[in-house]
N, C-alpha and C positions, 0 to 999 in steps of 0.2 A: 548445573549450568553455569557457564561462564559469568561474569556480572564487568557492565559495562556503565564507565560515567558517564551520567545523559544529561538534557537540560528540560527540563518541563516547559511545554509552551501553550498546554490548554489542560485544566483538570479541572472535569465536572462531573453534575450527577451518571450523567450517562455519557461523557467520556473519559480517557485519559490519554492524551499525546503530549509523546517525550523524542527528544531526539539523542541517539546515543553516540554520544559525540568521535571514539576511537572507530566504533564499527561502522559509524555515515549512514547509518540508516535511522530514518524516520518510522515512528512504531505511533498507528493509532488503535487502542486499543476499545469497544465499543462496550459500555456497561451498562447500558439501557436503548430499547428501542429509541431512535430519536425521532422528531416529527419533522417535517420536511423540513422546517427554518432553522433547526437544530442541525441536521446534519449538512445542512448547507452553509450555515456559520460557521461550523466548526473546521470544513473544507475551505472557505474561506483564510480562518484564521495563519490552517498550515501553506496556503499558498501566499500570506503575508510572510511567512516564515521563511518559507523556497528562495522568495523576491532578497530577501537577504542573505541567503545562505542558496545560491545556486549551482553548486555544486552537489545538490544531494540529489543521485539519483536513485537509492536506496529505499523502498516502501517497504513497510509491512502492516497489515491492516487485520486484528484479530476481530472477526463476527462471531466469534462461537459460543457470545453469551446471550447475543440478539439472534441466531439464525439468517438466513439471507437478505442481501437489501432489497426494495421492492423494487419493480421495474420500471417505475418512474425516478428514483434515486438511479440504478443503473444508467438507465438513458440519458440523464444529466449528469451523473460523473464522465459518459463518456460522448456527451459530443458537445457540453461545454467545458465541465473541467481539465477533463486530460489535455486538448488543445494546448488550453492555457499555460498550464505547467512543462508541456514542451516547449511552449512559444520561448518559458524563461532559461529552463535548462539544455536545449537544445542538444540534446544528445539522449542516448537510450536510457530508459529507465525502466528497472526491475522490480517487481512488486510482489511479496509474497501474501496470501490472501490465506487465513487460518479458520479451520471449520470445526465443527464440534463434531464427533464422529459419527452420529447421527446422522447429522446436515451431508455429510460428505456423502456415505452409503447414498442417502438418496438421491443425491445429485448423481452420480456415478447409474445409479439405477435406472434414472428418469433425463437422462442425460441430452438436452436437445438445445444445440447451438441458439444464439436470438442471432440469426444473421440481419436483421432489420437493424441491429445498432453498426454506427461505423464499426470497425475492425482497424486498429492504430500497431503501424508498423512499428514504434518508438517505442510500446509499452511489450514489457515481457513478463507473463503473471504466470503464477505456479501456486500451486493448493496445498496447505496442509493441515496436519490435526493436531500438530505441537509447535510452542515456537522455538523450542531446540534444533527443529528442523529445518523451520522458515528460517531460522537466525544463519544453520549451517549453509544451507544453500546460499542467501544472499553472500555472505561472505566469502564463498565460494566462485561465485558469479564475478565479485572485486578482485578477487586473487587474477583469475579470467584477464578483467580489463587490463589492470596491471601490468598482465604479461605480453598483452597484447600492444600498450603503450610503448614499452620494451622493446620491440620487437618494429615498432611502426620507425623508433627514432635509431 
C-alpha cells in the first residue's frame, strides 16, 4: 500500500487519529471499545481539528477491531455531530467506514435501515473490509471533485 505523510492529532489506548496530509483525508482508527465519554472526546477532539483545517472533507473511520458502534453512539454522531461538522465545512463530505469481515457478512445478512435516525444529504459513506479500498475510493471520490471544480470554472 501506498504510504502517506500524516499528522497525528489523537493517539490512545483505544484510539489512533491521524490526518494524512497529501491524500486530505482524516483516518480514525478504533483500538478498543471506547465508553461513551471516550468516543465522544475523541469526536470532539477531530471536530477541533476540522475547525482549523476546514477543508477536510475526507473520513475514514476503521471499526474492525471494536465491531459496530452502538446505537446510541450512532444517534449522536448523527443528529449532533455530523450537523456540526457540516455547519464548519459546508460542503459534501465522504466517509469511508471499514469493517472486519465478519461484521460486514452480518450486516449485509441482517441488513435493516434505522430510518428513525436523520438521513444527511451532505454525508456520503461507503463500507469496507480493507483500507486499501477505503483509501482507493476516497481518493477516487477527490479525483471526482477535482474534475468537477474544472469543469464548474
Amino acid at each position: 500500500p501506498r504510504q502517506f505523510a500524516f499528522m497525528v492529532i489523537s493517539d490512545s489506548t483505544y484510539a489512533f487519529v491521524h490526518y494524512l496530509t497529501e491524500a486530505n483525508v482524516l483516518l480514525i482508527t478504533w483500538r478498543m471499545k471506547p465508553d461513551t465519554e471516550q468516543f465522544r472526546n475523541l469526536y470532539w477532539q477531530v471536530l477541533q481539528y476540522v475547525k482549523t483545517n476546514p477543508k477536510i472533507c475526507y473520513y475514514c473511520t476503521d471499526i474492525s477491531q471494536i465491531g459496530p458502534l452502538d446505537a446510541e453512539e450512532e444517534a449522536w454522531l448523527s443528529r449532533e455531530y455530523y450537523p456540526q461538522v457540516y455547519e464548519i465545512i459546508g460542503k459534501d463530505i465522504y466517509a469511508a467506514v471499514i469493517f472486519s469481515e465478519g461484521h460486514f457478512k452480518a450486516l449485509v445478512n441482517n441488513y435493516i435501515a434505522s430510518y428513525s435516525l436523520p438521513q444527511h444529504e451532505f454525508i456520503h459513506f461507503n463500507y469496507f473490509t480493507a483500507i486499501e479500498e477505503a483509501m482507493e475510493w476516497l481518493m477516487y471520490m477527490q479525483k471526482g471533485q477535482d474534475l468537477a471544480i474544472i469543469a464548474e470554472s
